[in-house]
C-alpha positions in Angstrom: 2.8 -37.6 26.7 2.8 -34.8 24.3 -1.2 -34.6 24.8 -1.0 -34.5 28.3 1.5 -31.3 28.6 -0.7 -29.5 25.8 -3.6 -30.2 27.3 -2.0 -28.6 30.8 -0.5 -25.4 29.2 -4.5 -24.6 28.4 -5.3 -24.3 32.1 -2.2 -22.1 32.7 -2.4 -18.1 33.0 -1.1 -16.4 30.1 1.8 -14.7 32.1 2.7 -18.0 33.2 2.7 -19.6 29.6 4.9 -16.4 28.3 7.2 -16.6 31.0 8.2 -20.8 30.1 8.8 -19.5 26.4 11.0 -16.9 27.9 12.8 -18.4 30.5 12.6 -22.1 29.7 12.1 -21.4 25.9 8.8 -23.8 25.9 7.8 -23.6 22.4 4.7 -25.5 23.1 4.0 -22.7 26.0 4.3 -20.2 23.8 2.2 -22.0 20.9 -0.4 -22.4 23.6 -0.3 -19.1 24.0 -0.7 -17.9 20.3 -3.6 -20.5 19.4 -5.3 -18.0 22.3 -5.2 -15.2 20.9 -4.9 -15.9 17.3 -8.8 -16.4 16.5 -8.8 -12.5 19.1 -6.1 -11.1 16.5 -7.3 -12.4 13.0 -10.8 -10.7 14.4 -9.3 -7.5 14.9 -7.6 -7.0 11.8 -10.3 -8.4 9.6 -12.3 -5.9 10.5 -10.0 -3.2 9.0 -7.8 -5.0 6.5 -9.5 -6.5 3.7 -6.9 -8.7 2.0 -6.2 -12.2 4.1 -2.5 -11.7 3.8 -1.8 -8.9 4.8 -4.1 -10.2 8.3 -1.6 -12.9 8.7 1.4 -10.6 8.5 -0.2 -8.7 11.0 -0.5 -11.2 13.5 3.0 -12.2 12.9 4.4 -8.8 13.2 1.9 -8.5 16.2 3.7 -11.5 18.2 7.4 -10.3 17.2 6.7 -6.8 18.4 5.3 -8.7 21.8 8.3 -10.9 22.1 10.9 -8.1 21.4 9.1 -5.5 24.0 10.3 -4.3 26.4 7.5 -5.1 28.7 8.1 -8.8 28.2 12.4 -8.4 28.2 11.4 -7.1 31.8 8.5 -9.8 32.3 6.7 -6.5 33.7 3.4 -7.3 31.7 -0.3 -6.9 34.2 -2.8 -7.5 32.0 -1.5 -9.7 28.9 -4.2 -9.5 26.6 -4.6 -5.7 27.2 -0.6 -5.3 26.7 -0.8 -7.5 23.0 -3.9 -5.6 21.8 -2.0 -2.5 22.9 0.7 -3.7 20.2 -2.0 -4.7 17.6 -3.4 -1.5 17.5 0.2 0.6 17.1 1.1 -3.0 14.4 -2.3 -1.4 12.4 -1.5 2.2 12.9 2.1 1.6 11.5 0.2 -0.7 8.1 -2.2 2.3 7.4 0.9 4.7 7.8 3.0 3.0 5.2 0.0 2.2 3.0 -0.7 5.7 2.8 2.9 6.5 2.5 3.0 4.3 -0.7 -0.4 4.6 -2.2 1.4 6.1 -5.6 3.0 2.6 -6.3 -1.1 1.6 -6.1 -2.0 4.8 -8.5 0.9 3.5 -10.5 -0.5 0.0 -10.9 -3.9 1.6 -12.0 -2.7 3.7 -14.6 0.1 1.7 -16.3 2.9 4.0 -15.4 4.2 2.8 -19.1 5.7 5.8 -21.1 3.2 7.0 -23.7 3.9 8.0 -27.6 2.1 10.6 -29.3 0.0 8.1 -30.4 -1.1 6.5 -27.3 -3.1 9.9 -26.3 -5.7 8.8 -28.2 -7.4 5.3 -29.5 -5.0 4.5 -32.2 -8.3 3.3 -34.8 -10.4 6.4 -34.4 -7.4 8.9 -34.4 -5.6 8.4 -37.7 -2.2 9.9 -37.3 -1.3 12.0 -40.2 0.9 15.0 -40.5 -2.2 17.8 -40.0 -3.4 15.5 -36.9 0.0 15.1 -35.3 0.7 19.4 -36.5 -3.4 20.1 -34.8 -2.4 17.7 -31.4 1.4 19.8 -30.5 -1.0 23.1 -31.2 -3.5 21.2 -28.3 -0.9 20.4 -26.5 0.7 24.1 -26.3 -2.7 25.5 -25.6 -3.2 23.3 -22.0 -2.4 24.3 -19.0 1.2 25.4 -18.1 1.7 22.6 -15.7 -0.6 19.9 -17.9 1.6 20.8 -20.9 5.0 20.5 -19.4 4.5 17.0 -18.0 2.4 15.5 -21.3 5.4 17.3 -23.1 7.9 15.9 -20.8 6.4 12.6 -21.1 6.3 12.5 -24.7 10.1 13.2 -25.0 9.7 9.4 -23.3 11.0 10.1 -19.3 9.3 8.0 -17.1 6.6 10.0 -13.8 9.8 9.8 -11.4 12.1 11.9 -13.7 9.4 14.1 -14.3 8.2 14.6 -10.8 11.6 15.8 -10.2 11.7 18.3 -13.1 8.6 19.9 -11.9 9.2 19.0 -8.3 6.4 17.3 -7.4 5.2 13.9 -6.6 4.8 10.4 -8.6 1.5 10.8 -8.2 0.6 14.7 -8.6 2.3 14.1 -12.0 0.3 10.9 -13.1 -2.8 12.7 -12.1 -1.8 15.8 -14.2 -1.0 13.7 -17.0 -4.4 12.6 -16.7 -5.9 15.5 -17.1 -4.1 16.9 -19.8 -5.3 13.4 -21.9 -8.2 13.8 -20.6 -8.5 17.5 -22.1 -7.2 16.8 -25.4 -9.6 14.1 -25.8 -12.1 16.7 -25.0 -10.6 19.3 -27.3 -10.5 16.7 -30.1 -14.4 15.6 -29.8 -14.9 19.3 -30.3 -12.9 19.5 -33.2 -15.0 16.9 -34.5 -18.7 18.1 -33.7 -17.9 21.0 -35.8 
């Protein structure tokens, strides 16, 4: 029997298969309905997400924005495949939104946002930390950039990129970058040091 009812939601309309979930509550109307469109969805969002997951959360979030709309709360829906590619493309607008929003945790990840030592500036075997190294790397240090010396200063005194991006009132990621460079410079100011 359970064949026979399946096999008869596939020659339905899709209004008419979203309309038994919503006023009958047919589950198997409505899974009719999402093996439709699923293969449509995945599609779409492959083509702009990479990671498989985060496709599947789409499509999920896809059909919950559809079900909680409130074209379909009024059953005032035309063209149903038009209406839930309508919602897919405002569901990928809203992921690229937040992903931007949070691309400093990614940053993060990338950089080990672990507090650094003194010694951590540089590779521990090649940079042998005595007292006229450590006096010759706070001279480097007070010779950077205002900005580039603050926040390798401020991380050295062991506060983590949110407490400084609040001390110099800027972002996560403007300071990790910053730190950065200042490593980055000191490196380049001890190579020199070391040509001579």
């Amino acid at each position: 029997m359970f064949f026979n009812r399946s096999k008869s939601y596939k020659s339905l309309e899709n209004a008419e298969l979203l309309r038994l979930y919503l006023i009958k509550g047919d589950v198997l109307a409505f899974q009719c309905l999402y093996e439709r469109f699923e293969p449509k969805l995945w599609s779409f969002f492959r083509r702009k997400v990479n990671n498989q997951n985060d496709c599947q959360d789409l499509i999920q979030t896809t059909y919950e924005k559809l079900l909680t709309s409130k074209g379909v709360r009024e059953q005032n829906i035309q063209e149903f495949e038009f209406y839930m590619l309508g919602i897919a493309k405002n569901t990928l607008k809203r992921y690229f939104t937040n992903k931007k929003k949070n691309s400093y945790s990614d940053f993060e990840l990338v950089n080990e946002s672990v507090v650094f030592k003194a010694e951590d500036i540089f590779d521990g075997d090649k940079f042998q930390q005595s007292d006229l190294e450590m006096a010759w790397l706070h001279e480097a240090i007070n010779q950077l950039p205002l900005k580039q010396k603050t926040a390798i200063q401020l991380q050295l005194q062991s506060n983590s990129y949110s407490v400084i991006a609040e001390n110099m009132n800027m972002t996560e990621t403007a300071v990790g970058s910053l730190i950065n460079r200042a490593k980055n410079n000191l490196k380049k100011k001890r190579a020199n040091k070391y040509e001579r």
